[in-house]
N, C-alpha and C positions, 0 to 999 in steps of 0.2 A: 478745095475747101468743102468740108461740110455741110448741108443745108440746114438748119435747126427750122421746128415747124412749131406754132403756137399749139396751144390745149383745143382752143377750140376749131382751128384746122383740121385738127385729126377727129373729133367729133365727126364733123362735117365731110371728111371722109369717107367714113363709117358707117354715117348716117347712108349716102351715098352711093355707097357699096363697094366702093373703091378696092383696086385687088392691091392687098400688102402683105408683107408679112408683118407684124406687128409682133414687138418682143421686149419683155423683160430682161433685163441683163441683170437683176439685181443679186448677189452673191446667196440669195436665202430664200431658197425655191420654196419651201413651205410657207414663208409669208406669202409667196407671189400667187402661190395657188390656190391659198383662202382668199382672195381679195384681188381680184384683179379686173382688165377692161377686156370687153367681153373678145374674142379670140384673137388672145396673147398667147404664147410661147414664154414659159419661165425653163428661161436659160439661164444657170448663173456665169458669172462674167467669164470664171475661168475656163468655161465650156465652150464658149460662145461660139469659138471656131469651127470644132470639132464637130458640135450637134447641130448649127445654121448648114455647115458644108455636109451635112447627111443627109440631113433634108429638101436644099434647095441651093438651086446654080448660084454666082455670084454675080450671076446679071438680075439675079431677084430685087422688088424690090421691097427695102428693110426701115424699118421705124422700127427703133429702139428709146425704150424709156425708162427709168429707173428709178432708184432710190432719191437720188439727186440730180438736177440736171447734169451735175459736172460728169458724172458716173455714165450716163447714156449719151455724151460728149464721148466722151475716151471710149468708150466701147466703139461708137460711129466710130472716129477716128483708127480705131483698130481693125475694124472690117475694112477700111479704106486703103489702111497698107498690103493687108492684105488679099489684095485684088477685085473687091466687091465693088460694084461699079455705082448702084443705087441706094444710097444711105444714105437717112436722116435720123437726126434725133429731135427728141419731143423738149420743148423748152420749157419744162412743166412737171410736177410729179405727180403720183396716185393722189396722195391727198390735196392737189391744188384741184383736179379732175374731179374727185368729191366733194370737193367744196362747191363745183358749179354744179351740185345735183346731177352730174353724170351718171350713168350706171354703172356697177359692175357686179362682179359671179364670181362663184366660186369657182373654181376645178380642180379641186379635191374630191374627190379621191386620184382621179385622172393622171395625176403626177403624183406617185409615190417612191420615188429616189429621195437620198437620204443628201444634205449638203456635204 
């Protein structure tokens, strides 16, 4: 089973200095790069595999958050079939994040692939 973590867990995190990877799965990288929590990884989903396993083992551990929860569900869920041992997802989206006055940044220009 997958662990899902509150908004404000990962905050506190964060805050904390906590070593993750932290990731966008959302399918539409240039939303995710104007607006996002501060160092994310905008992977879109159909990559997820491909660019998580270039950059880092599958004993990494990964917080994924998305468009919807259900979206950063399936993706945990998909890293979990295959092989990734520390997955969680964020039970929460960008804009629930915003809403508690969290921050976030750009990184744009940073990511200029096209979806």
């Amino acid at each position: 089973m997958i662990n899902g973590i509150e908004i404000d867990e990962l905050k506190e995190r964060i805050d904390r200095g906590d070593s993750f990877v932290l990731a966008n799965a959302s399918s539409n990288v240039t939303v995710c790069a104007m607006d996002a929590i501060k160092g994310t990884y905008c992977i879109p989903r159909r990559q997820l595999l491909g660019q998580l396993g270039a950059l880092f083992p599958k004993s990494a551990h990964v917080v994924l958050y998305c468009v919807t929860v259900e979206c950063a569900e399936e993706a945990a869920k998909e890293l979990d079939e295959h092989g990734y041992t520390n997955v969680e997802f964020v039970k929460g989206t960008l804009g629930e994040w915003k809403d508690k006055g969290y921050p976030t940044e750009s990184l744009w220009p940073a990511y200029d692939w096209h979806d």
